[in-house]
DSSP file (Angstrom, degrees, kcal/mol; ACC not computed):
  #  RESIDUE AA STRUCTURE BP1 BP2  ACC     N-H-->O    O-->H-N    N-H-->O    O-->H-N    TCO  KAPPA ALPHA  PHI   PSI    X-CA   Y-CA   Z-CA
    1    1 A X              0   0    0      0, 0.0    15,-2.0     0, 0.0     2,-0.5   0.000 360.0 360.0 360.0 148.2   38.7  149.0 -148.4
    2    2 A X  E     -A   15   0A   0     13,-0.2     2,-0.4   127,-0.2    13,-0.2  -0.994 360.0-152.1-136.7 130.0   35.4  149.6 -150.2
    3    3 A X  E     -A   14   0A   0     11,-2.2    11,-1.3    -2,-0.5     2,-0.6  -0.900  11.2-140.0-109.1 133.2   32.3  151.6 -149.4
    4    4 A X  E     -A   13   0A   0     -2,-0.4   124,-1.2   124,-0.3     2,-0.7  -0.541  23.8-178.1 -53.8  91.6   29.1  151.4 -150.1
    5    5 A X  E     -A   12   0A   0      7,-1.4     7,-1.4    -2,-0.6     2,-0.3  -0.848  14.2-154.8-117.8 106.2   27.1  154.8 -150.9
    6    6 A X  E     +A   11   0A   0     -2,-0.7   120,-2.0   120,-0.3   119,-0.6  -0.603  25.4 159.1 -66.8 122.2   23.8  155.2 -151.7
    7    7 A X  E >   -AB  10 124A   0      3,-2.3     3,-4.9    -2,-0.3   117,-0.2  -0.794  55.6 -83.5-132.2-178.8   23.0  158.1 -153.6
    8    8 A X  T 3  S+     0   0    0    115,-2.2     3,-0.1     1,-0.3   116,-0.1   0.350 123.7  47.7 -90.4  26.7   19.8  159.1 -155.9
    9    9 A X  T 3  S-     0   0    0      1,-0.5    -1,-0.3   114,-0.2     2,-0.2   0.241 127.7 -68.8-122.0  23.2   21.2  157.3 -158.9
   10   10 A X  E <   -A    7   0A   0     -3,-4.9    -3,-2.3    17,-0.1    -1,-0.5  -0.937  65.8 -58.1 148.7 177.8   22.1  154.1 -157.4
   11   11 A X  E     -AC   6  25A   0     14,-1.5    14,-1.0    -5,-0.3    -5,-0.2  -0.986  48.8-152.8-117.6 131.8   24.7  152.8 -155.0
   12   12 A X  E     -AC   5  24A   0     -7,-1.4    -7,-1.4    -2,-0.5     2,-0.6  -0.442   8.2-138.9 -86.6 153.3   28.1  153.4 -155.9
   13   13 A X  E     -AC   4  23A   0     10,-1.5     9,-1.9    -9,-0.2    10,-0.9  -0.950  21.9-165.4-110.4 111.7   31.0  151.4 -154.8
   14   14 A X  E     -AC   3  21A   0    -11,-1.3   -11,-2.2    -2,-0.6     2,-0.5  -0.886  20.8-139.3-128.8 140.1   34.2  153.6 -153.8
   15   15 A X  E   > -AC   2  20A   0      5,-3.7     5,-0.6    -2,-0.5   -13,-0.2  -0.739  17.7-161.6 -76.9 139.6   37.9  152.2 -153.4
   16   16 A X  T   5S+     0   0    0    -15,-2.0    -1,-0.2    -2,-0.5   -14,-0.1   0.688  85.9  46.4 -94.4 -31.2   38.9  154.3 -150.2
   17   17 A X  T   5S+     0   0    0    -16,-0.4    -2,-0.1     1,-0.2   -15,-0.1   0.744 121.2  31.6 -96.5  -6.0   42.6  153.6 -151.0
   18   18 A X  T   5S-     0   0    0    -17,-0.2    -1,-0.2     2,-0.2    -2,-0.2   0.571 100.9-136.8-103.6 -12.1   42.7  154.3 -154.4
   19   19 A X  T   5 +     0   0    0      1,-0.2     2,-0.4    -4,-0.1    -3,-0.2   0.967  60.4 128.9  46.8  58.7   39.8  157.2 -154.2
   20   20 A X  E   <S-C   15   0A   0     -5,-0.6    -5,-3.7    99,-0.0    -1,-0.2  -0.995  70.5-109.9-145.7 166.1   38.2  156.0 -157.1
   21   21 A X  E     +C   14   0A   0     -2,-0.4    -7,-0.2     1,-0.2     3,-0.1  -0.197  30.4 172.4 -76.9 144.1   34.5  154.8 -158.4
   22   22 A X  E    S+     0   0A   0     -9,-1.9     2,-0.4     1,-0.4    -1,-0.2   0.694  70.1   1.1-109.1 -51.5   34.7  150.9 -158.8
   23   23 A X  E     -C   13   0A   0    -10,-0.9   -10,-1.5     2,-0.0    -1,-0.4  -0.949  40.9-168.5-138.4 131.1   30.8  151.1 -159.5
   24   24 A X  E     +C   12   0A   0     -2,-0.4     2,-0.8   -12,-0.2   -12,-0.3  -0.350  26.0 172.6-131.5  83.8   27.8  152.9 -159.9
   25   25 A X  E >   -C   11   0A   0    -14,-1.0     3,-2.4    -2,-0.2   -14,-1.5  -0.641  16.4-163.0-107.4  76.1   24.9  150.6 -159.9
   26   26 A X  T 3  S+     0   0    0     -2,-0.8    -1,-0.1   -16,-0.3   -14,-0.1   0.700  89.0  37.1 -50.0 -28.2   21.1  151.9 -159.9
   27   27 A X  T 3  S+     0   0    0    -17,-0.1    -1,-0.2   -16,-0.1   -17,-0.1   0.299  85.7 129.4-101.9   4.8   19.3  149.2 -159.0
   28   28 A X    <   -     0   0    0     -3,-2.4     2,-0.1   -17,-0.2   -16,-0.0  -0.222  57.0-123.1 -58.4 141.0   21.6  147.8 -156.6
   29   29 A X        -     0   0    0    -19,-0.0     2,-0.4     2,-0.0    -1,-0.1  -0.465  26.8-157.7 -83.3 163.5   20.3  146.9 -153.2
   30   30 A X        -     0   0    0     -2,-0.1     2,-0.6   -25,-0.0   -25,-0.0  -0.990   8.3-153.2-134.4 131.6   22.0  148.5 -150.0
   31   31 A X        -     0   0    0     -2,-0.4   -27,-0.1     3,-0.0    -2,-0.0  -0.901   7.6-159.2-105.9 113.6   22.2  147.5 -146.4
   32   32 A X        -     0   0    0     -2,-0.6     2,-0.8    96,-0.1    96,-0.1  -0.062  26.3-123.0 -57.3 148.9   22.6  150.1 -143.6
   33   33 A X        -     0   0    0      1,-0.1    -1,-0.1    14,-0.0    -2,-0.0  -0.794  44.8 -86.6-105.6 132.3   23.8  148.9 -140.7
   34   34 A X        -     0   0    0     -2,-0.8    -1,-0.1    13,-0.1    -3,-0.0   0.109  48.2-116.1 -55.8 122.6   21.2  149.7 -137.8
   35   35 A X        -     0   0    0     12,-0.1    12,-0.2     1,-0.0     2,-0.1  -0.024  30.3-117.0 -48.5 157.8   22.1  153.5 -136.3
   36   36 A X        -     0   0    0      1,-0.0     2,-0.7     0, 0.0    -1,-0.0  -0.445  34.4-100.9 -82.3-175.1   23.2  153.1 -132.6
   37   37 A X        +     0   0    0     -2,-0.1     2,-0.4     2,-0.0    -1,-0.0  -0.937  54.7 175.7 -98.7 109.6   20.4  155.2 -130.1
   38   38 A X        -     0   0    0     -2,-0.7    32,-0.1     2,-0.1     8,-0.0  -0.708  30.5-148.3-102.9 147.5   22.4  158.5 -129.3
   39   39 A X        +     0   0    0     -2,-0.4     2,-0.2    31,-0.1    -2,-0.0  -0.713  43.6 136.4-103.1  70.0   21.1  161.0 -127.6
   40   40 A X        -     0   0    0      1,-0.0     3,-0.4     0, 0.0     2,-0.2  -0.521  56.7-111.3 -82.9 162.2   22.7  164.3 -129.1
   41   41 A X  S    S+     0   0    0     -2,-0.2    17,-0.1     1,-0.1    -2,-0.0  -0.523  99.1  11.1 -25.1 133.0   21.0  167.5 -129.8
   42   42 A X  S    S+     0   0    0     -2,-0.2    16,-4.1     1,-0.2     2,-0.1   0.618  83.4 171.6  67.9  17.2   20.9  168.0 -133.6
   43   43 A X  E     +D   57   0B   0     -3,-0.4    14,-0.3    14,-0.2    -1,-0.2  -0.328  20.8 177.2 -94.3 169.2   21.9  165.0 -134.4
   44   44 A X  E     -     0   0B   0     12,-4.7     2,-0.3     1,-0.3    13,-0.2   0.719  65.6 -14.9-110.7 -16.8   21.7  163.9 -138.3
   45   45 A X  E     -D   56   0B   0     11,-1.3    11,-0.9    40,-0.1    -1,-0.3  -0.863  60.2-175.6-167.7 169.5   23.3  160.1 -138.6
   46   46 A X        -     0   0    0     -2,-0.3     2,-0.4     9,-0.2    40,-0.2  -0.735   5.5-179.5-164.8 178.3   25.1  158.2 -136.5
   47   47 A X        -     0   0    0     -2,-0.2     7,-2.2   -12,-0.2     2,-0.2  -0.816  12.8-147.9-166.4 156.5   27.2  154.3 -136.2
   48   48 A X  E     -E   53   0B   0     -2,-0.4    40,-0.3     5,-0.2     2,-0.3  -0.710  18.6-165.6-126.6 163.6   29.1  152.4 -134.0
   49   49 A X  E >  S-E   52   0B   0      3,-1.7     3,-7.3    -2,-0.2    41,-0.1  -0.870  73.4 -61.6-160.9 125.5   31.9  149.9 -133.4
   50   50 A X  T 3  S-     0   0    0      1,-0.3    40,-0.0    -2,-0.3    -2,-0.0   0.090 116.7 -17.6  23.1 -85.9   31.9  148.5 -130.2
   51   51 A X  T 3  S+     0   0    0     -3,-0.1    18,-1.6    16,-0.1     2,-0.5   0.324 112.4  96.5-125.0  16.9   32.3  151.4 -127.9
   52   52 A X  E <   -E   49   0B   0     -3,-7.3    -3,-1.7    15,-0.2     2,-0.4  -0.901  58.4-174.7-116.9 145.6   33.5  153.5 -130.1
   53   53 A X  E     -EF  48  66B   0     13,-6.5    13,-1.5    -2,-0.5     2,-0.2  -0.876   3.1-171.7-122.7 144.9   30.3  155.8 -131.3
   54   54 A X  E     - F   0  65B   0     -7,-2.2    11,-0.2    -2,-0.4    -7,-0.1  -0.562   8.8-177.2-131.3  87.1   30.5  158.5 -134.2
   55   55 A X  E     - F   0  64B   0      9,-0.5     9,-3.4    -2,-0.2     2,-0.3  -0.456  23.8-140.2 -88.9 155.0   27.6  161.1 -134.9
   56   56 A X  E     -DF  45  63B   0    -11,-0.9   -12,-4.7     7,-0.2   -11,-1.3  -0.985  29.2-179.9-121.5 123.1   26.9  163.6 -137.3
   57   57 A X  E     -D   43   0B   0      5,-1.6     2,-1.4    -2,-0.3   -14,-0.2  -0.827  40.0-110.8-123.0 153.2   25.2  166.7 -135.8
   58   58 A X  S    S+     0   0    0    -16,-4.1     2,-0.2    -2,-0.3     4,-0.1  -0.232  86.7  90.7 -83.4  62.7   23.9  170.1 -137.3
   59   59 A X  S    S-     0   0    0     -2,-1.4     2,-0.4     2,-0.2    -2,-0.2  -0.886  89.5 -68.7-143.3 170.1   26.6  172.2 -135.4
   60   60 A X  S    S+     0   0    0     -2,-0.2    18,-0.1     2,-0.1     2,-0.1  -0.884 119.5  46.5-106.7 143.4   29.9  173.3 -136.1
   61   61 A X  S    S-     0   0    0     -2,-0.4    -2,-0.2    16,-0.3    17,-0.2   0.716  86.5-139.6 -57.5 171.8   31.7  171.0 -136.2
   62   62 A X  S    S+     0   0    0     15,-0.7    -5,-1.6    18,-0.4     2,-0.5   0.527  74.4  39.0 -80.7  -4.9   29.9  168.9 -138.1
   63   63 A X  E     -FG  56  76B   0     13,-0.9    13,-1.5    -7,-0.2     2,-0.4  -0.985  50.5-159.0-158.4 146.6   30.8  165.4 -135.9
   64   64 A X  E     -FG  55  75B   0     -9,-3.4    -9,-0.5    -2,-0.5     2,-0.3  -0.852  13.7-162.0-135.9 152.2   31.2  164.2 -132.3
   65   65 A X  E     -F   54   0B   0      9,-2.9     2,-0.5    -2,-0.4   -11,-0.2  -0.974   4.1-170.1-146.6 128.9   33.2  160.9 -131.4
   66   66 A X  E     -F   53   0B   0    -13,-1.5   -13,-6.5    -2,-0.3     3,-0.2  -0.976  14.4-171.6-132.4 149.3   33.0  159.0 -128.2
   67   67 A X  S    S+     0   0    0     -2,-0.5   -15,-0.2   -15,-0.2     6,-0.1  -0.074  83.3  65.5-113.4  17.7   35.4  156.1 -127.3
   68   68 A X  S    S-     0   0    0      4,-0.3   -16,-0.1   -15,-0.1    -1,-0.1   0.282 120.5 -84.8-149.8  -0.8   33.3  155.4 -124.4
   69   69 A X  S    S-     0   0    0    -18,-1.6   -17,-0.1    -3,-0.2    -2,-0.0   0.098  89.5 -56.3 101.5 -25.5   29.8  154.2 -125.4
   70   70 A X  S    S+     0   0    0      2,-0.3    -1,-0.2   -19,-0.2   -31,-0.1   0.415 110.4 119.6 131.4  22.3   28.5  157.5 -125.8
   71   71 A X  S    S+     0   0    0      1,-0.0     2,-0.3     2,-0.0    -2,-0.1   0.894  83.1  18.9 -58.0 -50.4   29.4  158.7 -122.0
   72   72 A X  S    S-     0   0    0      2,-0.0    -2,-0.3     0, 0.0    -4,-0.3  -0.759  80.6-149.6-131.8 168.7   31.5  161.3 -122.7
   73   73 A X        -     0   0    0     -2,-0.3     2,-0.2    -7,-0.1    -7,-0.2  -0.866   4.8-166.1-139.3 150.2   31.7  163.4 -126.5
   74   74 A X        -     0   0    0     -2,-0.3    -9,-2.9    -8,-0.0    -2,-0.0  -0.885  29.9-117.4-153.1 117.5   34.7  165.1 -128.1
   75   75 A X  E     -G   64   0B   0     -2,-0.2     2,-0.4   -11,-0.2   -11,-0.2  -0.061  37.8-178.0 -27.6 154.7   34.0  167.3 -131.0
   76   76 A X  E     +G   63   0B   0    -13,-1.5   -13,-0.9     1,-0.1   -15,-0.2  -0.857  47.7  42.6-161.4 157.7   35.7  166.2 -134.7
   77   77 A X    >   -     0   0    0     -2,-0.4     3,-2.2    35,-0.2   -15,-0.7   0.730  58.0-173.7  92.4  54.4   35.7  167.6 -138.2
   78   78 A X  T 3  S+     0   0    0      1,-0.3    -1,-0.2   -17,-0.2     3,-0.1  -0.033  77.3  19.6 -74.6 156.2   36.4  171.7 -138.1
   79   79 A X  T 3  S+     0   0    0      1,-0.1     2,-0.4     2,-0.0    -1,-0.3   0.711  91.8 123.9  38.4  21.7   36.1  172.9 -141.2
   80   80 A X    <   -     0   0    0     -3,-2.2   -18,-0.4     1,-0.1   -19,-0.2  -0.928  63.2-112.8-104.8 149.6   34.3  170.4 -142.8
   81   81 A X        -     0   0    0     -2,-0.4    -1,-0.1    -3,-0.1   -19,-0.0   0.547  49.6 -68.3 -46.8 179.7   31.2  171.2 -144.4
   82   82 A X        -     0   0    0    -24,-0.1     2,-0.3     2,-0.0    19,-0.2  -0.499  58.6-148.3 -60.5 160.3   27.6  169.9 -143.1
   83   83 A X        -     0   0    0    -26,-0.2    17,-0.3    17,-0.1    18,-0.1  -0.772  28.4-164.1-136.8 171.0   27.0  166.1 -143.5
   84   84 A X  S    S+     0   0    0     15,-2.4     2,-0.2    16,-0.3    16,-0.1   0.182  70.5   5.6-142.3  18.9   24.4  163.6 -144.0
   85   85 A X        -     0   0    0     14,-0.3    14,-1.3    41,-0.1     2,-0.3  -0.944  48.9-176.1-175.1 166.1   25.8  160.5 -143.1
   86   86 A X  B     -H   98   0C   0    -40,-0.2    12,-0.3    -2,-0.2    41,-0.2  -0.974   2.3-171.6-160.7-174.0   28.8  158.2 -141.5
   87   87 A X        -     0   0    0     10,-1.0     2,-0.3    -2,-0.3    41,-0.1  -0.896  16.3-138.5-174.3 172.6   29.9  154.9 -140.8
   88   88 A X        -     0   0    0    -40,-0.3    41,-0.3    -2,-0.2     8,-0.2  -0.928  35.6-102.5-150.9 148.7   32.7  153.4 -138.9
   89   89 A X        -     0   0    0      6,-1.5    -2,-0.0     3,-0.4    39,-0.0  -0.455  30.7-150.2 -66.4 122.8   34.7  150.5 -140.1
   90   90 A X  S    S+     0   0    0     -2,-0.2    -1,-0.2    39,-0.2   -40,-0.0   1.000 103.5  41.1 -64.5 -55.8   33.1  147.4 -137.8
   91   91 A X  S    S+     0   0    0      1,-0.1     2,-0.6     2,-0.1    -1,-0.1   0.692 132.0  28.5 -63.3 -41.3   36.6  145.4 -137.9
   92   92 A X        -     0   0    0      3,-0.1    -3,-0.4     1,-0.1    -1,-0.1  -0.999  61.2-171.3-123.5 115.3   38.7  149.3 -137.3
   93   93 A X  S    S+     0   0    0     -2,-0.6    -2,-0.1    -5,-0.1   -44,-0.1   0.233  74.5  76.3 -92.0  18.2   36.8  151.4 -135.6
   94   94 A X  S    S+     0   0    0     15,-0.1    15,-0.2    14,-0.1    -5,-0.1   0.798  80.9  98.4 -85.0 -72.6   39.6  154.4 -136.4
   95   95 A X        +     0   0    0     13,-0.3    -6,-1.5    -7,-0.1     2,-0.5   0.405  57.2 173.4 -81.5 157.8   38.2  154.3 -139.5
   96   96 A X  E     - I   0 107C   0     11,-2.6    11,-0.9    -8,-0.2     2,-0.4  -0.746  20.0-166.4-128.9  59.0   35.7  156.7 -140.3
   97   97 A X  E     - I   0 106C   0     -2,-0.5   -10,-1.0     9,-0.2     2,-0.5  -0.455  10.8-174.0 -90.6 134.7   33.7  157.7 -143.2
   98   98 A X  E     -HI  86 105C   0      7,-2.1     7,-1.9    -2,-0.4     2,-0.6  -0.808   8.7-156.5-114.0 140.2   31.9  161.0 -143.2
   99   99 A X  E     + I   0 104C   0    -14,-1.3   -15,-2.4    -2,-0.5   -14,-0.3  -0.859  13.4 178.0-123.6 124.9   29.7  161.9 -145.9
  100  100 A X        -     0   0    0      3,-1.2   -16,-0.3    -2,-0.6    24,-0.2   0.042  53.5 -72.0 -97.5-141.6   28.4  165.4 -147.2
  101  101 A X  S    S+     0   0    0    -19,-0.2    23,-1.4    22,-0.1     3,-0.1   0.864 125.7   6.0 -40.2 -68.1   26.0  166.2 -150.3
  102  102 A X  S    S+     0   0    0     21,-0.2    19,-2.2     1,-0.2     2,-0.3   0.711 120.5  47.8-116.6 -37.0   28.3  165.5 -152.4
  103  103 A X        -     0   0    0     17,-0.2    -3,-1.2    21,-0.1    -1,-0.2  -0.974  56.0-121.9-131.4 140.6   31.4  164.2 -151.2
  104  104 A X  E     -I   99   0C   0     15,-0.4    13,-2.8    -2,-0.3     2,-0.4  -0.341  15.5-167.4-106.6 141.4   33.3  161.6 -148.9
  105  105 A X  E     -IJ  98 116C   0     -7,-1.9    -7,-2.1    11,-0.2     2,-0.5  -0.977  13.4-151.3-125.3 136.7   36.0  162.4 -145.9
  106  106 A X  E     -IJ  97 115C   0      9,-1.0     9,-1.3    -2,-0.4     2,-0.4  -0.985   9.4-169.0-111.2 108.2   38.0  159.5 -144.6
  107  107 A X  E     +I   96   0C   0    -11,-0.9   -11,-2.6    -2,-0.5     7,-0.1  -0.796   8.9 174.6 -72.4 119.1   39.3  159.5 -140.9
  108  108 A X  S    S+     0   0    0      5,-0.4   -13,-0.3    -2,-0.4   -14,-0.1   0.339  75.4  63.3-105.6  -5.2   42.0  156.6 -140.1
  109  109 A X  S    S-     0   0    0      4,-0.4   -15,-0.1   -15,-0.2     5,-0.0  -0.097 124.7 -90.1-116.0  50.4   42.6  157.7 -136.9
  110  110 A X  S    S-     0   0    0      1,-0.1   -16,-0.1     2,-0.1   -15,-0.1   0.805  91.4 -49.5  74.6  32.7   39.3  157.4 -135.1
  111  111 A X  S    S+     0   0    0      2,-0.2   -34,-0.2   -35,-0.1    -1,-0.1   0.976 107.0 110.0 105.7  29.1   38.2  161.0 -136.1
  112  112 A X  S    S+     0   0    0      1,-0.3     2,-0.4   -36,-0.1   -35,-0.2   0.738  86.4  25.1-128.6 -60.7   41.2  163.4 -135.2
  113  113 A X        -     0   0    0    -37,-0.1    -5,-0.4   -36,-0.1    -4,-0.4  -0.812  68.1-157.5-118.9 158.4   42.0  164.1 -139.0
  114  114 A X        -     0   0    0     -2,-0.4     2,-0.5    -3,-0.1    -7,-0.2  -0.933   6.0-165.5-132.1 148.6   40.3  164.0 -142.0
  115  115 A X  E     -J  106   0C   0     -9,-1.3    -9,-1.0    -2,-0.4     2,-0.1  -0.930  18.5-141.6-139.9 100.3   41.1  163.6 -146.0
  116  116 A X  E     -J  105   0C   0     -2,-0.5   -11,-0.2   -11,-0.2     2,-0.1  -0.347  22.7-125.5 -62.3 123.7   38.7  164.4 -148.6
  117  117 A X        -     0   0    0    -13,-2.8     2,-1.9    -2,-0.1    -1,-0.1  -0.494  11.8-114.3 -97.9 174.2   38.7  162.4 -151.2
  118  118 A X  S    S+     0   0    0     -2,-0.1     2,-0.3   -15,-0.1    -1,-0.1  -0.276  82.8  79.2 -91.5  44.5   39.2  163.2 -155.1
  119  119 A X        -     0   0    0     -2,-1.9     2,-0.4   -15,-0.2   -15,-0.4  -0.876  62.9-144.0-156.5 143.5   36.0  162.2 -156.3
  120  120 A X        -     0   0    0     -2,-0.3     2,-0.3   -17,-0.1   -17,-0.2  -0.841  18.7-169.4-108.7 149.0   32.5  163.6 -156.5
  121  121 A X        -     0   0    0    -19,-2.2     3,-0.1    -2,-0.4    -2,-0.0  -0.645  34.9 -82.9-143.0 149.6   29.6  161.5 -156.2
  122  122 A X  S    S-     0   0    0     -2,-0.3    -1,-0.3     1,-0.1  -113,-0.0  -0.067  76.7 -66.6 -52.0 158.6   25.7  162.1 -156.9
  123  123 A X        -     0   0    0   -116,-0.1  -115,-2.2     1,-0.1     2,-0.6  -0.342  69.7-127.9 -54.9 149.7   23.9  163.7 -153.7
  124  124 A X  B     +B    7   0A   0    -23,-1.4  -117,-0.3   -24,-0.2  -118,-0.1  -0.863  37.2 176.2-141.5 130.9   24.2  161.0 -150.9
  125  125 A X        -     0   0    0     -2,-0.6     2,-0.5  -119,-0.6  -118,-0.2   0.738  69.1  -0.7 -74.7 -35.7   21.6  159.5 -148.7
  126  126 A X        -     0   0    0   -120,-2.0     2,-0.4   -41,-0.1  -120,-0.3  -0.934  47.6-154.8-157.6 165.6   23.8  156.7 -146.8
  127  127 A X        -     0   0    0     -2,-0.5     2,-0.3   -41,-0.2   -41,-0.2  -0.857   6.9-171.3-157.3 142.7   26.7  155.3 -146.5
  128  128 A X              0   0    0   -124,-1.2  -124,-0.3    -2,-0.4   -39,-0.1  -0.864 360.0 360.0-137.6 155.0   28.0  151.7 -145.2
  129  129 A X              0   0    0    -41,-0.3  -127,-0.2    -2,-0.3   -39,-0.2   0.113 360.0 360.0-123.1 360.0   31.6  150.4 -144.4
């Protein structure tokens, strides 16, 4: 699977199974996919897949996941740093990417655990599945 990540020299292209840069492209264009309307507290980012909704908020932890449309919330990510972005696989909604300053976390099971991957990436503005 490959994501798309905008960051402030370009948007980079990253293999999520291999963890590695396929691209890093400055002038490439990037499409977001439109955030859903959450109504969290704090919140910093958020995407959806179908009814399953994933936000990034400025609390610890850093990300709430609801399976449910955004009825009910269940905390996610302990001990990962602050974030600035996320996306959720349209096609799998377990999968998850969470984005910090610098670096990318991959969830494959809807949010429950998370695996930082082995590469560091220009500060990053967005990130698309």
């Amino acid at each position: 699977m490959i994501a798309s990540v905008k960051t402030t020299d370009g948007v980079a292209l990253v293999d999520l199974d291999e963890e590695s840069l396929v691209a890093l492209e400055p002038d490439a264009p990037f499409e977001p996919t439109a955030p859903p309307t959450v109504s969290l507290p704090l919140l910093v980012a958020a995407a959806a897949a179908g009814s399953t909704v994933v936000a990034v908020v400025d609390t610890k932890p850093p990300i709430a996941v609801s399976h449910d449309a955004g009825a009910t919330w269940r905390e996610s990510g302990r001990g990962l740093p602050p974030g600035r972005a996320i996306a959720i696989a349209t096609d799998h909604p377990d999968v998850v990417l969470y984005a910090t300053r610098n670096r990318l976390y991959l969830s494959r099971d809807g949010g429950r655990f998370w695996h930082g991957l082995g590469l560091e990436l220009p500060e990053i503005e967005a990130v698309s599945l």
